[in-house]
Each structure stands twice: as C-alpha cells, then as structure tokens.
C-alpha positions as CSV (number, residue, x, y, z in Angstrom):
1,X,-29.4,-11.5,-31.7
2,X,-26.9,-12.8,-29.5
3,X,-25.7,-11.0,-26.3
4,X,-22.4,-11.4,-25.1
5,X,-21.5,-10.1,-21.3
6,X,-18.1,-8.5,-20.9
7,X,-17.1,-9.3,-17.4
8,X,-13.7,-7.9,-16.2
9,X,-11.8,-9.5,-13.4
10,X,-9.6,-7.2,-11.1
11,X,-5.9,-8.4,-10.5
12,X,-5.0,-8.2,-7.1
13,X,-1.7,-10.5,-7.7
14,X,0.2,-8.1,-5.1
15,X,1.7,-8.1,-1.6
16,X,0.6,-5.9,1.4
17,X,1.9,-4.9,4.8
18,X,0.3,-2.6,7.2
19,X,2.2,0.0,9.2
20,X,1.5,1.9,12.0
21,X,2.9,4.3,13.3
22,X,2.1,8.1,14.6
23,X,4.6,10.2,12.3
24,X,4.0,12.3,9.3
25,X,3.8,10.4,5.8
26,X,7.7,12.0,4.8
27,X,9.6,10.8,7.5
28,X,8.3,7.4,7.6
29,X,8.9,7.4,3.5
30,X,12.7,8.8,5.3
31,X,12.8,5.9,7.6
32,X,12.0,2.8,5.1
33,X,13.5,4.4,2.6
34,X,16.8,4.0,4.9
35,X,15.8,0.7,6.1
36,X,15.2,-1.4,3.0
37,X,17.7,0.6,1.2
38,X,15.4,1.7,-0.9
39,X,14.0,5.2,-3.1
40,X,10.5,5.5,-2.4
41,X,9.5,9.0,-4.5
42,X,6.4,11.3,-3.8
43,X,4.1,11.0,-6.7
44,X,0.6,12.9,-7.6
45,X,-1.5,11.6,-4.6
46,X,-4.0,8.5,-5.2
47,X,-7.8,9.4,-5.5
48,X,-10.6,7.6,-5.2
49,X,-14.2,8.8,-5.9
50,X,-16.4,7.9,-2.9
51,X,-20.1,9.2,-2.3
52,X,-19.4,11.6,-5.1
53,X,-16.1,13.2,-2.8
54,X,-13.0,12.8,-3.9
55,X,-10.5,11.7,-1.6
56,X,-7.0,12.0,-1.5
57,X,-4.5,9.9,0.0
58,X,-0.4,10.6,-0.1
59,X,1.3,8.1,-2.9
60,X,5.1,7.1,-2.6
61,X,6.5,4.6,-5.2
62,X,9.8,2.8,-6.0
63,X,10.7,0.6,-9.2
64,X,13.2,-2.0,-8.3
65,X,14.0,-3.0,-11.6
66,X,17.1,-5.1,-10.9
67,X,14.8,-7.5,-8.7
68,X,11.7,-6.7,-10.6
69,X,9.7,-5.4,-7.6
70,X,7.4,-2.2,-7.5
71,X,7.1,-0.3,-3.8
72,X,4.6,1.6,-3.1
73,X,3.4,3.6,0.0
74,X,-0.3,4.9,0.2
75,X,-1.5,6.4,3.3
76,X,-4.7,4.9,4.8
77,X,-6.1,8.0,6.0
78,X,-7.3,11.0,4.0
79,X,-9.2,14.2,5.1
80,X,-12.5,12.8,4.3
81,X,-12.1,9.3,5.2
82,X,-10.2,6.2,5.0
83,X,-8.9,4.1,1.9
84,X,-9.6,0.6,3.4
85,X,-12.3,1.7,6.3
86,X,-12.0,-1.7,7.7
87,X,-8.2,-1.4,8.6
88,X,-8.7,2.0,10.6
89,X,-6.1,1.3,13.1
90,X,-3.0,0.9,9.9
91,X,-1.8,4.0,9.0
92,X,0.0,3.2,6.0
93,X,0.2,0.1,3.6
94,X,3.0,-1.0,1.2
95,X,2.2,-2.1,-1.8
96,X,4.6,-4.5,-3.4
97,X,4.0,-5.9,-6.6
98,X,6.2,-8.4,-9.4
99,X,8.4,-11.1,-8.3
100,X,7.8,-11.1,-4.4
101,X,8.4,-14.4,-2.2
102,X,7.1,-15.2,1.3
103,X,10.4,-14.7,2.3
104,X,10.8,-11.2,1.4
105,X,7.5,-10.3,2.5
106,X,8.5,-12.0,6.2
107,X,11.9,-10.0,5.4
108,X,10.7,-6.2,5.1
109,X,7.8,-6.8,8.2
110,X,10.6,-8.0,10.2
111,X,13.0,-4.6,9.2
112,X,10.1,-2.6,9.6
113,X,8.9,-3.6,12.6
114,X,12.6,-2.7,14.6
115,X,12.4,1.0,13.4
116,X,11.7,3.1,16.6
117,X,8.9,5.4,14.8
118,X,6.4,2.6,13.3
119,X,4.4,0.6,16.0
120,X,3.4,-2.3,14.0
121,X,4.0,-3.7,10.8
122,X,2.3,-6.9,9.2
123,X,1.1,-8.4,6.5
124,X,-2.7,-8.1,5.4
125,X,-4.0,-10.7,3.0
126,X,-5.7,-8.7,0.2
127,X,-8.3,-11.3,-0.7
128,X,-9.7,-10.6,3.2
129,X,-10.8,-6.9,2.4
130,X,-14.0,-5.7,1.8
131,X,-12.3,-2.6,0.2
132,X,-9.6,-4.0,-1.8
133,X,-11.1,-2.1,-5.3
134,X,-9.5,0.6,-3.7
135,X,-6.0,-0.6,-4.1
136,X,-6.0,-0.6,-8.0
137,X,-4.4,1.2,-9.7
C-alpha cells in the first residue's frame, strides 16, 4: 500500500510594522485610527496555546474593502508572555494583508512614526521570525 504525506504550507503573504510606544492598546487603536483615517474595531482577543497556557493578546481589525486591504492590530505582549518573543522591544504590530504595495507600507510607517505617543514604527520582514506561526490566523 501506498503512503501519501499531506504537507500543509502556511501563507504568510502579509505586511507587518512594529510599533512602539508606552500607551494602553485603546488609545493607540484612537490615535491610528485618526491617523490613517481608518476604523480599527476591538475584536475577541487572539490566543495562542503555548506550553499548555493560553495566552491572550488584544486584537483590533479593520476591512478596507474599497482598497481591498485588511488592518489588523495585535499586541505583542500578553500576561504570560510575548507573541513574537524575539521582537520584545515592539509593542504592537499591524498586520496588513490583500493588495498592499511598498509604497503604502513606506506610507503608514512614515504617518505613524510622526504621532507624539508611538516611539517607533517600522516594518519587520515576516520571513525573518522565528515565531511567525504565531501570526496566523
């Protein structure tokens, strides 16, 4: 008898910037939401199952469906640990995902970074991280 492996790629076909800043998750949602004229919404927060602990991380999102983009703002930093351990000093990534260009990307980093609350914003190549299974969803 034949065996046949299933092997199942993940898609990380998505954008990412890293923000940090020192303010509560709400009123830096407030602040890009009023930067990139935008409507990020809280949603059910994001878990991830990790050395049989859940953990819990605050989950904004926003469907641009004009432009075709999805926004999405996940804390980096939970109670019991971090979504992306090796990017400790980022606070907060967005998550953008359909039809994004460079330009955009350099766009929204730029906005972001001249809003007095975040301290840094920059873009994180996803292929880099050791923990990038935790951004699927």
């Amino acid at each position: 008898m034949t065996k046949h492996t299933f092997k199942l790629e993940e898609d990380y076909d998505f954008e990412m910037i890293g923000v940090s800043c020192h303010t509560k998750n709400y009123k830096l949602c407030w602040t890009i939401n009023n930067a990139l004229n935008i409507n990020l919404i809280r949603l059910n927060d994001f878990d991830i199952l990790k050395k049989k602990e859940t953990l819990s991380f605050s989950f904004y999102e926003y469907i641009d469906n004009q432009n075709n983009i999805e926004y999405y703002l996940i804390a980096n930093k939970s109670e019991l640990g971090y979504l992306i351990p090796e990017k400790q000093v980022v606070d907060y990534f967005i998550i953008l995902k359909g039809h994004t260009e460079p330009k955009l990307i350099t766009e929204i980093t730029t906005i972001l970074n001249r809003q007095e609350i975040i301290l840094m914003a920059h873009q994180i190549d996803v292929a880099t991280l050791k923990s990038k299974k935790n951004l699927l969803f």
